[in-house]
N, C-alpha and C positions, 0 to 999 in steps of 0.2 A: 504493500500500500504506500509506504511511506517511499520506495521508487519511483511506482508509477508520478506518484505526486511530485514529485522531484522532475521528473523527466516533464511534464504537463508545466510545472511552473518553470524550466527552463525553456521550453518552447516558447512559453507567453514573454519569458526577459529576452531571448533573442527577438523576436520580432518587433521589438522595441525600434525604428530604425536612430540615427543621430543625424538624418539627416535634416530633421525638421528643426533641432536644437540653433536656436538664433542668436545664443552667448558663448561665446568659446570658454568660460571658467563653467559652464551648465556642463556642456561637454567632456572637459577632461574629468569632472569627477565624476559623471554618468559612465566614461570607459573605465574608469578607475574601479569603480563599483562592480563593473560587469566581467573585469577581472579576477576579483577579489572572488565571486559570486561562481566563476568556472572555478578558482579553485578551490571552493568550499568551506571558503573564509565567510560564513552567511554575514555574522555579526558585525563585520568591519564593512562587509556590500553593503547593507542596508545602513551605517550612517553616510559612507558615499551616497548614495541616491539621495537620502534626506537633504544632504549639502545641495545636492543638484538638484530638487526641489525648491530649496531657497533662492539658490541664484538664479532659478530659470525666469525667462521672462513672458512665453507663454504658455495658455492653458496648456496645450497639448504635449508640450514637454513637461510640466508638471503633472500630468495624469499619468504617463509613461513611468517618472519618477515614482508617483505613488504605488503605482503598478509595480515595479521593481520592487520597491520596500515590503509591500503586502507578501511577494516570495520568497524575499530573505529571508523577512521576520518567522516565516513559517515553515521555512527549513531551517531553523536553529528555535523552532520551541518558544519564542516568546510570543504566548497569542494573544495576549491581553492590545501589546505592542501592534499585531497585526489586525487586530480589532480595531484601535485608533485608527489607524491608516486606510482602512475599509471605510471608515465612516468621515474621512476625510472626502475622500473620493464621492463616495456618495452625495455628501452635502454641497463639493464645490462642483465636481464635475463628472454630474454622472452620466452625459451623453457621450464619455469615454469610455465608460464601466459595462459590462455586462452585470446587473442590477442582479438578477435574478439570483447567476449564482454568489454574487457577491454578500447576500440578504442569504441563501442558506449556508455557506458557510459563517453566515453570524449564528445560524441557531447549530451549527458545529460547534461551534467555541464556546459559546454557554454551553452544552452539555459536558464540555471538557472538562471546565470552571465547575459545575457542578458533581462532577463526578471525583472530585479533588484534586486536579490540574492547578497549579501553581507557580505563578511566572517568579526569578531568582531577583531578590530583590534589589541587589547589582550583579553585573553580568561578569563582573572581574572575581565576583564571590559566589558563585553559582556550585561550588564545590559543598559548599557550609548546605547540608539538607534542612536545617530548622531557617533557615534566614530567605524567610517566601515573604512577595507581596500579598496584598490583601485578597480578598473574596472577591471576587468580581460576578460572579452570577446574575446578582439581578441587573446590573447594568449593562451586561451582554444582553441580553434575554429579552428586558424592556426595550432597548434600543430595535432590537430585532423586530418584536412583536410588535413595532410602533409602524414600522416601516412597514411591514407586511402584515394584516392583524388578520388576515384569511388565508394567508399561503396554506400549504398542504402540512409544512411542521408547527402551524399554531397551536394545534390543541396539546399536542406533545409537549409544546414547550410551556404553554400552560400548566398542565398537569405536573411538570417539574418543578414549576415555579411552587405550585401547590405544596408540595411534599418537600418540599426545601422551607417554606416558610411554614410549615406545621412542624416537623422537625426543630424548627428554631422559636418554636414555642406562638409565635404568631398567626395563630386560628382565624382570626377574621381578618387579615390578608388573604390566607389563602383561600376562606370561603370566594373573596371575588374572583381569583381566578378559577377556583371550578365554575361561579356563574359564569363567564367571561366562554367557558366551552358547552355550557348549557346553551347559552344566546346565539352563541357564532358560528359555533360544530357541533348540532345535536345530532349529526349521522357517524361522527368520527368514530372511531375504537376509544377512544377515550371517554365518550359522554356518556356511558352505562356505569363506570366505575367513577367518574366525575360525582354522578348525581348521589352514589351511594355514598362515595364522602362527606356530598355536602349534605346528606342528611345527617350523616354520624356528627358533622360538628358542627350543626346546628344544636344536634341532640346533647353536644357537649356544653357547648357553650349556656345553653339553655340552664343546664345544671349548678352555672355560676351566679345567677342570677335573670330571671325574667318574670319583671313584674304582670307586664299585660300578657304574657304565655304568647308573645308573638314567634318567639324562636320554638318553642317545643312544638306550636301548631305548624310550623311551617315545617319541621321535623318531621312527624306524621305524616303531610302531607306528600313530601319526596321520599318517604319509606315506601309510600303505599302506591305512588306515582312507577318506582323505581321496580314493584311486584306487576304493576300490570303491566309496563314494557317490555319485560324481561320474565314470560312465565319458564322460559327455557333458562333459566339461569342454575346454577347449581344448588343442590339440596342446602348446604351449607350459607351460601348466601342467601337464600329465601328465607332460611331458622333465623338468619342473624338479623335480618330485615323487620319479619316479625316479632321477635324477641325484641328489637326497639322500639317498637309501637306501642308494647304491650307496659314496659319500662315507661317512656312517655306518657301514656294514659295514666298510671302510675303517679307519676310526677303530678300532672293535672288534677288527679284528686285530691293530692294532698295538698294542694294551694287551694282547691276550695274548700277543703276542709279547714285550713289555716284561717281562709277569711269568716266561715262559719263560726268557729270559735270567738273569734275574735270580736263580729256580733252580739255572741250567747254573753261573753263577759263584761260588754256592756251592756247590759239590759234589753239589747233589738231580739227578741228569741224569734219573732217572724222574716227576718230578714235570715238570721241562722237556718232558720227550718230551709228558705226557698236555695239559700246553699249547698244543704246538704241532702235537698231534693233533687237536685242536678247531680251530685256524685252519684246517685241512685239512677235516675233515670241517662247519665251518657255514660256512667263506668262501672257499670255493676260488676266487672269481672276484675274492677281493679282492687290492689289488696288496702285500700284505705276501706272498701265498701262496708265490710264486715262490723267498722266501728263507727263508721256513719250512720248507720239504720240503725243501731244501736242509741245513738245521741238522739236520731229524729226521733224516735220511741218515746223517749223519754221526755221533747220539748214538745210534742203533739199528738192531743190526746186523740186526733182521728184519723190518724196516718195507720195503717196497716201491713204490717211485713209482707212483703211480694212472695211470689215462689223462689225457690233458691235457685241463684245465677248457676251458669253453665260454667263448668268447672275450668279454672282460668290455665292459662296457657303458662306453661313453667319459664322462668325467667331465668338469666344468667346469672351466676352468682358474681359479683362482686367483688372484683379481683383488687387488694389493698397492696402498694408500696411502701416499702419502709428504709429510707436513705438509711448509708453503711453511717456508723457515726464514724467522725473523719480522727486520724491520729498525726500525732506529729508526728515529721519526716526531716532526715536530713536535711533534704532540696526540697524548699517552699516552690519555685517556679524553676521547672527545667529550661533547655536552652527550643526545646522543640514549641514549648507553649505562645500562643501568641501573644501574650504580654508580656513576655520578656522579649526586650529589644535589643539583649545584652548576646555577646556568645559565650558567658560563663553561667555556669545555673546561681538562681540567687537560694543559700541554704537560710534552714527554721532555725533559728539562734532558740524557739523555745524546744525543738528538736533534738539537739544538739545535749540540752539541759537536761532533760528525760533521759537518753540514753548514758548520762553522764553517773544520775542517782540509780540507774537501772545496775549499775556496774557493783 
């Protein structure tokens, strides 16, 4: 792969001609570059071209240049660098560009950046493995999806966006970009598994707090949306689908129960009751029911126990975490972690101290 690629970006830098070059200092570092560049010097071609970039005086020598750069930089690995120079081209001159594949190798490069690709944070120090630049994902990714928001890798790239920003704890980012493949690519391969995420955190977030139950109803509703699209869907996704509806309804009761209480304890027992007439009549299978008919029992004297609900659907049980508790360590921040900007590790002086009394 990384031949052919080689061999396709040396074809595109020969074709480059100099004849069009109108500055002779454009020139000498344009040949300059393109010697450096046969001999596999990528890193020294591509600031030649940049230079020859500078100096040039027109467009089309500078598209050339950017052209050059974009294959340097991507046969010597730095793609963050050759993302720059893509979206150079694109913004000043893209009637030199082939746009198209210019735009899918941007949603290359995010998935690189996502997949833990790492540009050296100097190129004189590229040897040091902890000493990377920053995360670039979403600003490959975004740029991409800005420029293209229908191409054929949007929903893909969406979908990563999703699970990169769920992963890093930000839920309702990533809810928009499932919407984002809900509205754009409801026929993609992604939008069956899109929609069941964004019911799961919906269903989550909901959990955090939701006063008007707008997030748990909307939950339900792409669980239930997610079973009639998908009856071919696997035995286990359909359980799990169900299993959170049944979870949500759940939820739902117990917020009407909450505000029923909450009545009762000030003195409204008729506004309690029409409370915990609704847990009755929309969730009788839910597990607050059993203490609700109970409560209405007892606050009205003409309510009459129903028949007994249809035996409720078993639920997940409840999977709890429990962080390791943390001990002291020689090395508070190794040299690999990103907040050490050092190349020595910074050590726990109360670490140090512990193993000192341990002795």
């Amino acid at each position: 792969m990384i031949k052919a690629a080689k061999i396709l970006l040396l074809t595109a830098l020969l074709s480059c001609s100099l004849a069009v070059f109108a500055d002779g200092e454009a020139e000498q570092a344009y040949s300059a570059g393109r010697k450096l560049y046969l001999d596999g010097q990528y890193y020294d071609a591509a600031e030649k071209f940049q230079e020859s970039f500078f100096l040039a005086k027109t467009p089309v020598v500078r598209a050339n240049s950017l052209l050059a750069q974009i294959g340097a930089y991507r046969m010597c690995e730095l793609y963050y660098r050759e993302f720059l120079a893509i979206e150079k081209l694109l913004e000043r001159y893209p009637e030199y560009a082939d746009c198209n594949a210019l735009i899918r190798r941007e949603f290359e490069i995010g998935e690189l950046f996502r997949t833990g690709t790492r540009e050296p944070s100097f190129w004189s120090l590229r040897w040091i493995p902890w000493l990377k630049d920053a995360d670039r994902t979403v600003e490959v990714y975004s740029a991409a999806l800005k420029r293209a928001p229908f191409a054929p890798e949007a929903s893909r790239a969406h979908m990563n966006l999703a699970l990169y920003y769920e992963f890093d704890g930000r839920t309702a980012q990533s809810l928009v970009e499932l919407r984002k493949i809900l509205q754009n690519h409801p026929k993609s391969p992604e939008s069956k598994y899109a929609r069941l995420a964004l019911a799961n955190g919906l269903f989550e977030l909901s959990k955090r707090g939701d006063g008007d139950s707008r997030l748990v109803n909307e939950a339900v509703a792409e669980f239930r949306e997610f079973c009639r699209l998908y009856p071919d869907a696997s035995p286990d996704e359909q359980a799990f689908a169900k299993n959170k509806i049944a979870q949500a309804r759940d939820i739902q009761a117990v917020r009407l129960c909450e505000i029923a209480e909450y009545y009762r304890k000030n003195g409204r027992s008729e506004a309690s009751e029409r409370y915990l007439a609704r847990v009755m009549s929309k969730f009788p299978d839910s597990a607050s029911a059993p203490e609700a008919e109970k409560k209405l029992t007892e606050l009205s004297e003409n309510y009459l126990p129903g028949n007994f609900p249809a035996r409720p659907e078993p639920r997940m049980p409840e999977l709890r975490s429990y962080s390791i508790p943390q001990e002291a360590e020689l090395v508070l921040i190794s040299p690999q972690d990103e907040r050490n900007h050092y190349l020595l590790p910074v050590p726990d002086l109360k670490g140090e101290l512990l193993q000192e009394k341990s002795k």
